[in-house]
C-alpha positions in Angstrom: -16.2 8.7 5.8 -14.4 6.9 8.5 -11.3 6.6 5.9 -11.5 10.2 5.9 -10.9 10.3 9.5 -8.4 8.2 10.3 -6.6 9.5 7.5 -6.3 13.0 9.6 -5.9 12.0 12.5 -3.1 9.6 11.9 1.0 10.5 12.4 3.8 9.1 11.4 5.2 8.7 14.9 8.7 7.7 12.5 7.5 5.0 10.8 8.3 6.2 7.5 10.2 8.7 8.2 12.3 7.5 5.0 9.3 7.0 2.8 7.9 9.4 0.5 5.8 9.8 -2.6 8.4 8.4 -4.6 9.3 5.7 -2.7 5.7 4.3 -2.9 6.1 4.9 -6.9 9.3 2.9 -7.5 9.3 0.6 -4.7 5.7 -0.7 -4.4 3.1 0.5 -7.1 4.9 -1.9 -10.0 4.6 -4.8 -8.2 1.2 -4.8 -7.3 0.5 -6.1 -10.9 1.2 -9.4 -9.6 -0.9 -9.5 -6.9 -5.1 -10.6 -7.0 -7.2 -7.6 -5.6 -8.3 -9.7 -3.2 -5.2 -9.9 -1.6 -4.3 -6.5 -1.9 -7.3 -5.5 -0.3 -7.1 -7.9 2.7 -3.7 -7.0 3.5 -4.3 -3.2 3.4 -8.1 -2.9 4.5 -9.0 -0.7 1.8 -12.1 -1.5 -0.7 -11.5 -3.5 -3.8 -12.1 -0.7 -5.7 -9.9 1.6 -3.9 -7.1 -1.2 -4.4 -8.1 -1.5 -7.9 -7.4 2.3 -8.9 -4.3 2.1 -6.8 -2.3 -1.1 -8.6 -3.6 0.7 -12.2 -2.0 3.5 -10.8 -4.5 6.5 -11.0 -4.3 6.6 -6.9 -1.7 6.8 -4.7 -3.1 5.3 -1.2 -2.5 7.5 1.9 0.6 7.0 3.8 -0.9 5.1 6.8 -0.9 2.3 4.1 1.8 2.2 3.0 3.7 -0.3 5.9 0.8 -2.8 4.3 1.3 -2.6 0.8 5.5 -2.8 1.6 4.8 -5.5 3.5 2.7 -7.6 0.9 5.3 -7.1 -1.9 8.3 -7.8 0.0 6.9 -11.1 1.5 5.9 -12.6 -1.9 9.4 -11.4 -3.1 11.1 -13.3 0.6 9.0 -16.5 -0.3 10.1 -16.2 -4.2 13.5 -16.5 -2.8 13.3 -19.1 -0.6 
């Protein structure tokens, strides 16, 4: 349970000061379709599983993952544009 416990003992410290529940929902959740699991999950550190019930979206990943997942969808969209 060492999720467990850097999920408490984690802060915001600003971050995401912006980012909410929501945000995660419209701005990253329906892109992670186009992603492999194996990516998702080395990008974020969380279990394939884990990043399997997230991208079907029955899970919602804490917010200290957040910056990770943003990070992996807006890259792919920068290099798409490029």
């Amino acid at each position: 349970m060492e999720q467990n416990a850097r999920n408490r003992n984690w802060s915001r410290d600003g971050k995401t000061e912006a980012r909410d529940k929501a945000w995660f929902l419209r701005e990253v959740a329906p892109k992670l379709d186009a992603f492999p699991l194996s990516a998702i999950a080395d990008a974020t550190g969380l279990s394939l599983a884990a990043c399997s019930r997230i991208r079907a979206g029955t899970r919602i990943p804490h917010p200290r993952h957040w910056e990770a997942f943003h990070t992996i969808v807006e890259y792919t969209r920068c290099e798409s544009q490029t």
